[in-house]
C-alpha positions in Angstrom: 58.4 25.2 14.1 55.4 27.3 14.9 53.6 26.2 11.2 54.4 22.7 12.8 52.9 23.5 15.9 49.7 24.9 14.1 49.2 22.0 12.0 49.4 20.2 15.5 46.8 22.3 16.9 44.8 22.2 13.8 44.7 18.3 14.0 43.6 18.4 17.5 41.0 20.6 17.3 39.1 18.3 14.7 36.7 16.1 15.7 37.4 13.4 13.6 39.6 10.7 14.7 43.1 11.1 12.8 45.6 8.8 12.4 49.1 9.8 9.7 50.5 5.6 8.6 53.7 5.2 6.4 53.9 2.9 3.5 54.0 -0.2 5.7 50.8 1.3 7.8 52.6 2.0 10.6 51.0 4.8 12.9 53.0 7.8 12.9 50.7 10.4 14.6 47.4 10.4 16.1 45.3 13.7 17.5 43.3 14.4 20.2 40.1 13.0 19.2 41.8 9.5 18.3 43.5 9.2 21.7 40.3 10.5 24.0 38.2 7.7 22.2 41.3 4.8 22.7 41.0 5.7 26.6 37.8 6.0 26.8 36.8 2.6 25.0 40.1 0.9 26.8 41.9 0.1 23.7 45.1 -2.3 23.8 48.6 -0.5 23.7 49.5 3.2 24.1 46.5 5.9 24.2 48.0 7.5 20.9 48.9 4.1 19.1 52.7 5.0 18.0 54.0 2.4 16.5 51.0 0.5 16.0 50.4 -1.4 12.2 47.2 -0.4 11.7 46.8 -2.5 8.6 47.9 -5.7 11.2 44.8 -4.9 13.4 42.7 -4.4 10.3 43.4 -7.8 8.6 42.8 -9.6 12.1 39.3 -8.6 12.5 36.7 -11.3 12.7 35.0 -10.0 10.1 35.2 -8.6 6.5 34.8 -5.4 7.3 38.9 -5.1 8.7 40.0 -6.9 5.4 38.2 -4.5 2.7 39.2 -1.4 5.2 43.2 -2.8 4.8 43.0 -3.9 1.1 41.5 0.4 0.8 44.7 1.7 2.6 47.2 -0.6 0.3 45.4 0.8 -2.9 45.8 4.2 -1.8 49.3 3.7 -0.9 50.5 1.7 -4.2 48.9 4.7 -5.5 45.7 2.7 -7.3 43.4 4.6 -5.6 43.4 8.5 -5.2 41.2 8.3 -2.0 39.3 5.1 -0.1 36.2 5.7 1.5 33.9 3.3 3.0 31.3 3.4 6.5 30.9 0.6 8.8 30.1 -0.4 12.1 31.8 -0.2 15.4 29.9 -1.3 18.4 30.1 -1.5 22.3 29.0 -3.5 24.4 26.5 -1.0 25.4 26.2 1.2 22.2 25.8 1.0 19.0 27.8 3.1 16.5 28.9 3.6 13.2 32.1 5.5 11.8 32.8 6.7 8.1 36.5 6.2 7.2 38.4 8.4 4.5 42.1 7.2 3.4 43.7 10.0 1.3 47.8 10.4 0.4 49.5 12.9 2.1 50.6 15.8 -1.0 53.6 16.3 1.0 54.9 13.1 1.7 56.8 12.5 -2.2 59.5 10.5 -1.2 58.1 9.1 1.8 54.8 7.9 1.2 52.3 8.5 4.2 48.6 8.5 4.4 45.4 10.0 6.4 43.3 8.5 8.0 40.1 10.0 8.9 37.1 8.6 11.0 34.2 10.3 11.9 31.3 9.3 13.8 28.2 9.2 11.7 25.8 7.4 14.6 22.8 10.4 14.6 22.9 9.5 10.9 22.5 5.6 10.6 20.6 6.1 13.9 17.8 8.0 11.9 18.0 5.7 8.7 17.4 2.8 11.1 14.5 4.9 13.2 13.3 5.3 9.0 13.2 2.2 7.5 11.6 0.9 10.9 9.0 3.4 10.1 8.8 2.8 6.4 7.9 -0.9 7.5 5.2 0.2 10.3 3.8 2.3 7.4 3.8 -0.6 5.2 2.5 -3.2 7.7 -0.3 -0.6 8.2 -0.6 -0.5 4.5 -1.3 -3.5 4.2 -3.9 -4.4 7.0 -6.1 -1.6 5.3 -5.6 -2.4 2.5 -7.0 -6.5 3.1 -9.5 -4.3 5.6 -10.5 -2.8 2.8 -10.9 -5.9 0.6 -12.9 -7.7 3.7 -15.4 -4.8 3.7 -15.9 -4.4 -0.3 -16.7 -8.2 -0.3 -19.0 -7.5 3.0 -20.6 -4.7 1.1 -21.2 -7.0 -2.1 -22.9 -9.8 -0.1 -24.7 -7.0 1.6 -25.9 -5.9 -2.1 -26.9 -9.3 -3.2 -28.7 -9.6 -0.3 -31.0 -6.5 -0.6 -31.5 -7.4 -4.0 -32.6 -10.6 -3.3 -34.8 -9.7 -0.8 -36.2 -7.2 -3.1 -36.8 -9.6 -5.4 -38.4 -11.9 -3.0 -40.7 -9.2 -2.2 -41.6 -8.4 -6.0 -42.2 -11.8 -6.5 -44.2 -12.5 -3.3 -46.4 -9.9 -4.2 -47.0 -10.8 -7.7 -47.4 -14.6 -7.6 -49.1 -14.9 -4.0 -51.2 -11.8 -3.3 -52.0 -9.7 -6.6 -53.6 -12.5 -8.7 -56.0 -12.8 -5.5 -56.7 -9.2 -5.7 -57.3 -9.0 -9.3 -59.6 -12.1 -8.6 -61.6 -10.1 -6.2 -61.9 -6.8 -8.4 -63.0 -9.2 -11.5 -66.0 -10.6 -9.0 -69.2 -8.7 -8.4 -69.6 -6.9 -4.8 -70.8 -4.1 -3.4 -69.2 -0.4 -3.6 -67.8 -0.8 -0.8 -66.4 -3.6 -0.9 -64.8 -2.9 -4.4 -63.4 0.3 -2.5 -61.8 -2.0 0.1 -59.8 -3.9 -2.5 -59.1 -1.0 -4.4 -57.1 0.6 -1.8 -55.6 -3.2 -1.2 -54.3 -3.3 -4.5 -53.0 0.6 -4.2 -51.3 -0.2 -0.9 -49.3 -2.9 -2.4 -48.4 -0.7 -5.2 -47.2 1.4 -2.6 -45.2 -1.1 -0.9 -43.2 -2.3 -4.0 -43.0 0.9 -5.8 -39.7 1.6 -3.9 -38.3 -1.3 -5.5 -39.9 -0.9 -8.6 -38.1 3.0 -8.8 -34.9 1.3 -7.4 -35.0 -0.8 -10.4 -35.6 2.3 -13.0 -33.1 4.9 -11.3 -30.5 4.6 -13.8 -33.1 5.0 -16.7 -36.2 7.2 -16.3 -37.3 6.5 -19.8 -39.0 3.5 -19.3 -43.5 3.3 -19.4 -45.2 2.2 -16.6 -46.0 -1.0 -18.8 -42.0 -1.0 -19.7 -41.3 -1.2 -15.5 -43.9 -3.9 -15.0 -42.3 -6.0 -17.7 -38.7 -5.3 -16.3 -39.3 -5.7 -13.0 -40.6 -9.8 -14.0 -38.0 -10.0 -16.7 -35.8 -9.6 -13.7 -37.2 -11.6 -11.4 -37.0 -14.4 -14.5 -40.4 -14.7 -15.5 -40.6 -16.2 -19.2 -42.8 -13.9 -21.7 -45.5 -16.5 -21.5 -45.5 -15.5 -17.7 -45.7 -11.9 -18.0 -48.2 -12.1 -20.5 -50.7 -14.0 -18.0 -49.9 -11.7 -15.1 -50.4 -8.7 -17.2 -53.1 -9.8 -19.4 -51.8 -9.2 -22.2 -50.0 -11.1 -25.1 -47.3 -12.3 -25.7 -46.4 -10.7 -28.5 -46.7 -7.4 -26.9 -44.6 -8.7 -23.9 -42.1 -9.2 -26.9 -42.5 -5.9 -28.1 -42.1 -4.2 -24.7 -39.0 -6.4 -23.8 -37.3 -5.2 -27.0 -38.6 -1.7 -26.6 -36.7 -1.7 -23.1 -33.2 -3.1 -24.3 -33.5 -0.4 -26.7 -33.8 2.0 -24.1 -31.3 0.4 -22.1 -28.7 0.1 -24.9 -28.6 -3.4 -25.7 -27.5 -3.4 -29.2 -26.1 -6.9 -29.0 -28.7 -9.5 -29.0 -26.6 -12.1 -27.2 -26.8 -9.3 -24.2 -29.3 -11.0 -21.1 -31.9 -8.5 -20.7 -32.0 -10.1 -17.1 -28.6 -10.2 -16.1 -28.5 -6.2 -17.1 -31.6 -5.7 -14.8 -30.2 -7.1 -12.4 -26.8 -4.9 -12.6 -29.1 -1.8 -12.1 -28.8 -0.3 -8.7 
């Protein structure tokens, strides 16, 4: 009687919801826990459920969840299943919860065959995998917008490239085709000293000005001549070597001989390599 009364208090004292079924699922004994939750979420029937089939209840459930829990409790009673356990979803109108059920065979009941049923209230747990995989979506939404953020401002950055090259090169070109043959004009003619001096410092000055895009050009190889840069820098803005001969005076030949002296230098082995379009990679 007393080991009765301890197993009694033992059951009540857990806070799982317990409920003992015989073979037909019948509810033989509920604890505390079971019968505080049945009044407090105004369950049909008596507060303990005596005499309740629990498999009944199961297999009228709207939904699939009552039918796999039911077909669980057979298997463990025919014995074709040591244990059933499974987690699902038991709501309020007012709350949302979730319960983890565990079927097990009584080792006592032989003859008669009862089981265990024990449900325990896992909400704090689903509750934090939903608050997670809520989170794990904010983190990939922001994922993503930096990631296209990212993509809108490399392609921002390229067209910003293009465009200081370009305007580089119109500069270069500017400056070669519609001031320095002028120049080069004057310092040919006869003047006075200082007049000469004037167009001397006129012709430095412009150096001046393009030299920053002239080094710009060369930063990734310092090995190139000052004669090497000038032919570059009008290989790259696609002069032919006819044209760089006549703004540099010199032949063409030796144009030809500089242009192959600078894809040396720049490590153009293969001859179907554009000497321009490598320029023009250089930053």
């Amino acid at each position: 009687m007393e080991r009765a009364i301890m197993c009694r208090e033992i059951i009540d004292s857990l806070s799982a919801h317990i409920a003992i079924l015989d073979k037909e699922g019948v509810i033989l004994l509920t604890n505390r826990a079971w019968q505080e939750f049945g009044a407090a979420n105004n369950l049909q029937g008596p507060i303990d459920s005596l005499g309740q089939n629990y498999l009944a209840i199961s297999e009228q459930a709207e939904d699939k969840t009552g039918h796999i829990i039911a077909q669980g409790i057979r298997k463990v009673i025919s014995g074709d299943l040591q244990d059933f356990f499974t987690n699902y979803p038991c709501h309020s109108p007012t709350k949302k919860r979730w319960f983890a059920l565990r079927v097990v065979r009584l080792q006592s009941a032989a003859k008669n065959v009862q089981v265990i049923l024990s449900h325990e209230d896992i909400t704090p747990i689903m509750q934090a995998q939903v608050n997670l995989r809520r989170k794990e979506e904010e983190l990939f939404q922001q994922k993503k917008m930096l990631e296209e953020s990212n993509v809108a401002l490399r392609v921002l950055l390229e067209h910003r490239q293009k465009d200081r090259r370009s305007l580089e090169e119109n500069v270069l070109a500017n400056v070669r085709k519609l001031v320095i043959p002028y120049v080069e004009e004057l310092i040919s003619r006869k003047m006075d000293d200082r007049s000469r001096n004037l167009v001397e410092i006129i012709q430095q000055r412009l150096e001046e000005v393009v030299s920053p895009f002239l080094n710009r050009l060369t930063s990734l190889n310092r090995f190139l001549t000052p004669r090497e840069i000038d032919v570059a820098a009008l290989v790259r803005e696609g002069k032919t070597s006819k044209e760089i001969a006549e703004l540099l005076t010199i032949t063409v030949s030796g144009v030809d001989f500089h242009r192959k002296q600078i894809r040396k230098k720049l490590g153009l082995t293969n001859e179907k390599s554009n000497l321009r379009s490598s320029l023009l990679s250089l930053q």
